[in-house]
C-alpha positions as CSV (number, residue, x, y, z in Angstrom):
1,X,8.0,125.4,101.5
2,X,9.3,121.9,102.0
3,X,7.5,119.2,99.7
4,X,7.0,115.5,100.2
5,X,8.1,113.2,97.3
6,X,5.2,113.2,94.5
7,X,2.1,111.0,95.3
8,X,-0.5,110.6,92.6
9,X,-4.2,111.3,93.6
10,X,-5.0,107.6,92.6
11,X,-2.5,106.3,95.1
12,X,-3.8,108.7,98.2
13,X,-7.5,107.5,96.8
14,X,-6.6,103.8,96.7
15,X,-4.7,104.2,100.5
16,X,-8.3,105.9,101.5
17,X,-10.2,103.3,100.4
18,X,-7.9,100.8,102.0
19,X,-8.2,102.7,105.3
20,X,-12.0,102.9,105.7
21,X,-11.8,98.8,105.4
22,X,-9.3,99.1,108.5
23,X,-11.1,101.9,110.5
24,X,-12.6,100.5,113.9
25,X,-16.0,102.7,115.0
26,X,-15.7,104.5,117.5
27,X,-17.7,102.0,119.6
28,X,-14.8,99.1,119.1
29,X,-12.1,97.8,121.2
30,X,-8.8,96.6,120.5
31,X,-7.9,94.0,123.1
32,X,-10.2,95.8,125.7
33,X,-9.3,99.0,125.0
34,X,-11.5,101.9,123.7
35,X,-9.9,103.6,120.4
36,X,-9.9,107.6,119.8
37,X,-13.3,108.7,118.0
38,X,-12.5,108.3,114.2
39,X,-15.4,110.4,112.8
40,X,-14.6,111.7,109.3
41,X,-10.8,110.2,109.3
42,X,-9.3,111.7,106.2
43,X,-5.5,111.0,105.0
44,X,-3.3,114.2,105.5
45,X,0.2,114.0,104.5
46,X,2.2,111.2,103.2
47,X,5.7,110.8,103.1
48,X,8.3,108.4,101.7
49,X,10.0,106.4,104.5
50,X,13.7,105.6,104.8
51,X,15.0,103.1,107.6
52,X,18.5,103.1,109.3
53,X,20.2,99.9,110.7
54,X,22.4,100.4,113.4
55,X,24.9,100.0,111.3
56,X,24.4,102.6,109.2
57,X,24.5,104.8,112.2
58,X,27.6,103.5,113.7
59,X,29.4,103.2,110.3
60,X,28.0,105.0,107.9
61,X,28.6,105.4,104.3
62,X,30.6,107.4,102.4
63,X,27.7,108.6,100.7
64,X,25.2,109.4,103.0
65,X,22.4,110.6,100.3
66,X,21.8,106.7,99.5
67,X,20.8,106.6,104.0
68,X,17.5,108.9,102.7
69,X,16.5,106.4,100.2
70,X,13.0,105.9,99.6
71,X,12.6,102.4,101.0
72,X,9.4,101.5,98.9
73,X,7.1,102.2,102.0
74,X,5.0,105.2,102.5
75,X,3.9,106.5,105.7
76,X,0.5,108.8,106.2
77,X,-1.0,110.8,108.6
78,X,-4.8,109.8,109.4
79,X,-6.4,112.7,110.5
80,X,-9.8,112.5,112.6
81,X,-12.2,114.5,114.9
82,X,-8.7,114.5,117.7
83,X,-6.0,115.6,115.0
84,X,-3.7,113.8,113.8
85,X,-4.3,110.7,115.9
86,X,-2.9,107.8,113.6
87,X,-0.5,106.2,111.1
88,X,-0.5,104.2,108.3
89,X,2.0,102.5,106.5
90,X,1.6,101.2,103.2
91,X,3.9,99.8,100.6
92,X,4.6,100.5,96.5
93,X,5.8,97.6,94.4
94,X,7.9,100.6,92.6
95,X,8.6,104.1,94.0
96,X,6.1,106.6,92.2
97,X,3.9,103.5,91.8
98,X,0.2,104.4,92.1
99,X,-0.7,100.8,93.6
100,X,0.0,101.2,97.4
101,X,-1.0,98.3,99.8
102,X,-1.5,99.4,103.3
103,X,0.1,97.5,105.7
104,X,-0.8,98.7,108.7
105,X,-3.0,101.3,110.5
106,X,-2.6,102.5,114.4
107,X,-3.2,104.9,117.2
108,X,0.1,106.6,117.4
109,X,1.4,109.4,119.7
110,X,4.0,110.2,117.2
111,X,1.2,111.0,114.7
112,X,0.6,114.2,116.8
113,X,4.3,114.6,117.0
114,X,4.7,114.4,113.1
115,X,1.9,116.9,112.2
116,X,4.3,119.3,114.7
117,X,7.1,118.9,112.8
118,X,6.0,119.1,109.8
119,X,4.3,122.4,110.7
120,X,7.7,123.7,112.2
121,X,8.9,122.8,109.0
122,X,6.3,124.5,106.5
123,X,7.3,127.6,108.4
124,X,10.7,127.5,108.9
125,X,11.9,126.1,105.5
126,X,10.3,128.4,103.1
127,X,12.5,127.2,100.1
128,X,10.7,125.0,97.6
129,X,13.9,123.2,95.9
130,X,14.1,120.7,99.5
131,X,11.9,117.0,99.4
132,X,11.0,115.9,103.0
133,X,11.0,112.3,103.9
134,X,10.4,110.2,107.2
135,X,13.4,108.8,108.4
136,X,12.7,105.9,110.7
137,X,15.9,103.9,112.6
138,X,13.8,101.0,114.6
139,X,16.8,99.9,116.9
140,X,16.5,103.2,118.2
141,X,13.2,103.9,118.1
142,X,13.5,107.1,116.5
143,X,11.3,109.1,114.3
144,X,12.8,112.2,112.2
145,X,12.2,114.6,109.0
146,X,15.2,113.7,106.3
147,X,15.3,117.0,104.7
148,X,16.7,116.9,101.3
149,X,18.1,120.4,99.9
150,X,20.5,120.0,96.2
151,X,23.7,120.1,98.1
152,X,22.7,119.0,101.4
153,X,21.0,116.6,103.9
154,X,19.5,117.7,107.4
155,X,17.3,115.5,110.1
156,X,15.1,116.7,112.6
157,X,13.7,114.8,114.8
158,X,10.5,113.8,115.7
159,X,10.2,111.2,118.3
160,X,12.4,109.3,120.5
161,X,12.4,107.2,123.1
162,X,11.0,109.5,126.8
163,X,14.1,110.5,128.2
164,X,17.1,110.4,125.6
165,X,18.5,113.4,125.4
166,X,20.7,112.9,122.7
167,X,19.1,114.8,119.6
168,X,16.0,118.0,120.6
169,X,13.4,118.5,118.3
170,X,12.5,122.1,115.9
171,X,16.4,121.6,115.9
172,X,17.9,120.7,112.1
173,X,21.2,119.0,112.1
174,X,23.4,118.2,109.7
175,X,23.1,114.4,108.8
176,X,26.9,113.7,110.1
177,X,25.9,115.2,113.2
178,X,22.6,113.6,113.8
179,X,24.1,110.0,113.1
180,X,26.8,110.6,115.6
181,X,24.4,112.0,118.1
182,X,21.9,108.9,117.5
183,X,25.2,106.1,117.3
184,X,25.7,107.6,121.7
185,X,21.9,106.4,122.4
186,X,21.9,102.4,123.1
187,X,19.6,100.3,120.6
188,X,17.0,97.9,121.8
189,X,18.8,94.9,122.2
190,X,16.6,92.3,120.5
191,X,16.4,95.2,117.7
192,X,20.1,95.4,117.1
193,X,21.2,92.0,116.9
């Protein structure tokens, strides 16, 4: 089965303790609006995040293992009473660090969308030797799995903007193909610039 990059029980404890500080109850509002019941919220998986510029998708480099970097932030899955309901990113001052700050905390429908294709993943990648990170490329707005086997480097992706076309998800695709597939979507504009 696929494995996330290594994250010490310290550092998942210190992101949980973080989280219960950010936690609204299930009573609150944010800006008038009534959150999902978080009633025994727990952190589920957490994955290493990696971020592509548009030009990294339009020109890529020559050695595309250095685009499925970890980028120093983390990304976990909050689990609560509805599922996987929300995200939270949170940032190492060294990869493999076991201080991790969270940054942020939100109601996300890609959360439900992540725990999919991570579970398509678990069951369609049964080989142990491959690391799975969260590839994000904001001027896109797209969210995918960088799947990291010795002598090669799939994406599949998990969200993207409602309808683009361009990549389909439970779909792996060589990391050449997926950047070309991605650089024929238009970024946001205030994104790209």
């Amino acid at each position: 089965m696929a494995n996330a990059d290594p994250l010490s029980a310290k550092a998942i404890q210190s992101v949980a303790t973080q989280l219960s500080n950010f936690l609204p109850s299930p009573k609150s509002t944010v800006l008038g609006m009534a959150s999902a019941p978080l009633k025994q919220p727990a952190v589920a998986e957490s994955l290493a995040v990696c971020y592509l510029t548009v030009q990294q998708v339009t020109k890529p480099p020559e050695n595309l293992k250095s685009l499925v970097a970890p980028s120093g932030m983390w990304c976990h899955q909050v689990r609560t009473a509805s599922g996987a309901t929300h995200l939270a990113m949170s940032q190492s001052h060294a990869f493999g660090s076991d201080e991790l700050e969270v940054q942020q905390l939100g109601e996300s429908p890609v959360a439900a969308k992540l725990d999919d294709a991570i579970t398509w993943l678990e069951t369609t990648v049964p080989d142990d030797n491959v690391t799975v990170r969260l590839l994000i490329a904001p001027a896109y707005f797209v969210y995918a799995l960088a799947i990291i086997r010795p002598k090669k480097i799939t994406v599949m992706l998990v969200d993207q903007p409602d309808g683009t076309t361009t990549l389909q998800p439970e779909r792996e695709y060589p990391i050449k193909d997926f950047l070309k597939r991605l650089a024929k979507a238009s970024p946001g504009m205030s994104l790209a610039e």
